[in-house]
C-alpha positions in Angstrom: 0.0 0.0 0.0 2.4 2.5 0.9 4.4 1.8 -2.3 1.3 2.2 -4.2 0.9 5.8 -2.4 4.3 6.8 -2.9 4.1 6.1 -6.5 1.0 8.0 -7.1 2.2 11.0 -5.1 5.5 10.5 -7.9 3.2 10.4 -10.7 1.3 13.8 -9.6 4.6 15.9 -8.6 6.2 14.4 -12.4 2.5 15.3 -14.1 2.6 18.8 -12.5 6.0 19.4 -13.8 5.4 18.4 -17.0 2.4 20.3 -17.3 4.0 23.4 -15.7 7.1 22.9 -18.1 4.6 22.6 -21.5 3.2 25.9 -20.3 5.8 27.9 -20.2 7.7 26.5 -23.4 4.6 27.5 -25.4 5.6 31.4 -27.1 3.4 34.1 -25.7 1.8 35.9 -27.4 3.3 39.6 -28.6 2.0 42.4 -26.3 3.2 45.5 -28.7 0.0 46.8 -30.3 0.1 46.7 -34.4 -1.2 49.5 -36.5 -3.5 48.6 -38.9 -1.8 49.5 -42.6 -4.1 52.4 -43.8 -3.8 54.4 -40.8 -1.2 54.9 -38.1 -1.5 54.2 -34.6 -2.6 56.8 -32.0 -3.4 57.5 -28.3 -6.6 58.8 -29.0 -9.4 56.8 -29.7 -11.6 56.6 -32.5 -14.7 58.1 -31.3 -16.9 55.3 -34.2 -15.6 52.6 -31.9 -16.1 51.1 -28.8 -13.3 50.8 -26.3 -11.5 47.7 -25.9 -10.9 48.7 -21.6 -14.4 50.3 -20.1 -13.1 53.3 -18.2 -11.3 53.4 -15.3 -9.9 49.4 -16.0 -6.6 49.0 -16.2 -6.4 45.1 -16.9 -6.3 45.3 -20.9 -3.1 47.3 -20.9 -0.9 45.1 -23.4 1.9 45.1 -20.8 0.4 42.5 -18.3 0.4 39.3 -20.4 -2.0 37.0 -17.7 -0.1 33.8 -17.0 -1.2 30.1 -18.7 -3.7 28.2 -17.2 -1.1 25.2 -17.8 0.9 26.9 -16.1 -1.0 27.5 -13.2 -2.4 24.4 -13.5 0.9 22.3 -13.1 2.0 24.8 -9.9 -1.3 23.7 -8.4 -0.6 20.1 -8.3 2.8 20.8 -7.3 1.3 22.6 -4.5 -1.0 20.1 -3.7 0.9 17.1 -3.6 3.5 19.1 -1.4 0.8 20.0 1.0 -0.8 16.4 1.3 2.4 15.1 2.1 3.1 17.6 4.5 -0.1 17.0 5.9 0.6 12.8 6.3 3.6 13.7 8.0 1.6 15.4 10.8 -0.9 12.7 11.2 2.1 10.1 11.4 3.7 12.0 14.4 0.4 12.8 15.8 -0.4 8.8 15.6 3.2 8.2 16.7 3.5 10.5 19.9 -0.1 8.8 20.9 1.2 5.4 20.3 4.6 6.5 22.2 3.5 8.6 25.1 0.7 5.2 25.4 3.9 2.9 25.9 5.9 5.2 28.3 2.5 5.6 30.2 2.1 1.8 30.8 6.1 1.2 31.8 5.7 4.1 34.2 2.8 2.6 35.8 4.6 -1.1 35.7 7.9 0.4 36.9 9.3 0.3 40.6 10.1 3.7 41.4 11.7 4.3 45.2 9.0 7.1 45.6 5.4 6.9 44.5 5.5 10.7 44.2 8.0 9.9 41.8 5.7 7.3 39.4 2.9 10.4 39.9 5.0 12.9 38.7 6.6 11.0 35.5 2.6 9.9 34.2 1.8 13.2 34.6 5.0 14.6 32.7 4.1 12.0 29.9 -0.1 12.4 29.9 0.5 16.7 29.4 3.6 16.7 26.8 2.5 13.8 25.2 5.4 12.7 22.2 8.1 15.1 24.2 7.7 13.6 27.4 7.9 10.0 26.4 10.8 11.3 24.5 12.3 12.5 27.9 10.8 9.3 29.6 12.9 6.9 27.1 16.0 8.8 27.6 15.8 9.3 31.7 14.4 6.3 32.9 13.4 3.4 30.3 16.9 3.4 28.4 18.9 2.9 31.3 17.2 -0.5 31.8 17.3 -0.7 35.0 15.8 -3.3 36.9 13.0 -3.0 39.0 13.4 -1.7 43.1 13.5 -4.5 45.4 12.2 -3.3 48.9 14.2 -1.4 50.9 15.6 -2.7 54.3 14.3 -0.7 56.8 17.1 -0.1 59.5 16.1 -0.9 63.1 14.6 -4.1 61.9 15.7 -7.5 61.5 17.3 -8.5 57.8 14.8 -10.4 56.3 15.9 -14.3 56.2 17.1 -16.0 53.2 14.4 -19.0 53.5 11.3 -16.7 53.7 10.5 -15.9 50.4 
């Protein structure tokens, strides 16, 4: 599946490329007005015709050639594609600190800890940071493996004996 997904996201970014790249090699077309042959060209205008621009437009001046819609076209899917992945990538490490900060929560409440203030405070660290404090979990406590508090010998009592339990 997730070859399948990669390959589809490769066929859009290559299609938007190509489209963008077919636009742009097309030749635009000339924006320098022509005079017709009988007469020669002027700023006035003819008062027998009707204006090209309605007054007061200025979007059919022949120096703002509008862009292709190939053009725009293939930066759209390139955009898109860019964004969906971006997109994935935030649900992956939003699904991944919940899976993570899960774990750390359930060796925290397995784990021996010499204070039960101490086990309180680490689940709470790890429920309100979520993926950074399971981060901080694995690297303070979990990765150094150790292995779980035995009860402590309380001084003023007897040593517990070897044959009770």
């Amino acid at each position: 599946m997730r070859q399948r997904v990669c390959l589809f996201a490769a066929l859009l970014v290559w299609a938007g490329v190509a489209v963008s790249a077919a636009a742009w090699t097309q030749e635009p077309p000339d924006p320098t007005p022509k005079a017709p042959k009988d007469r020669p060209l002027i700023d006035e205008p003819d008062p027998d015709e009707a204006p090209a621009v309605p007054s007061g437009s200025t979007s059919g001046s022949p120096s703002s050639s509008p862009m292709p819609t190939a053009a725009i076209a293939g930066m759209m899917s390139v955009f898109f594609v860019v964004y969906f992945i971006f997109i994935g990538l935030m649900v992956l490490i939003g699904v991944g600190g919940v899976v993570l900060s899960a774990l750390a929560i359930y060796d925290c409440a397995r784990r021996d800890f010499p204070d039960p203030s101490t086990r309180a405070m680490w689940c709470l660290l790890i429920a309100l940071t979520r993926l950074l404090g399971a981060i901080i979990y694995y690297f303070v406590i979990y990765r150094k493996g150790d292995p779980p508090i035995q009860p402590a010998y309380v001084p003023g009592t007897p040593p517990p004996s070897p044959l009770s339990g």
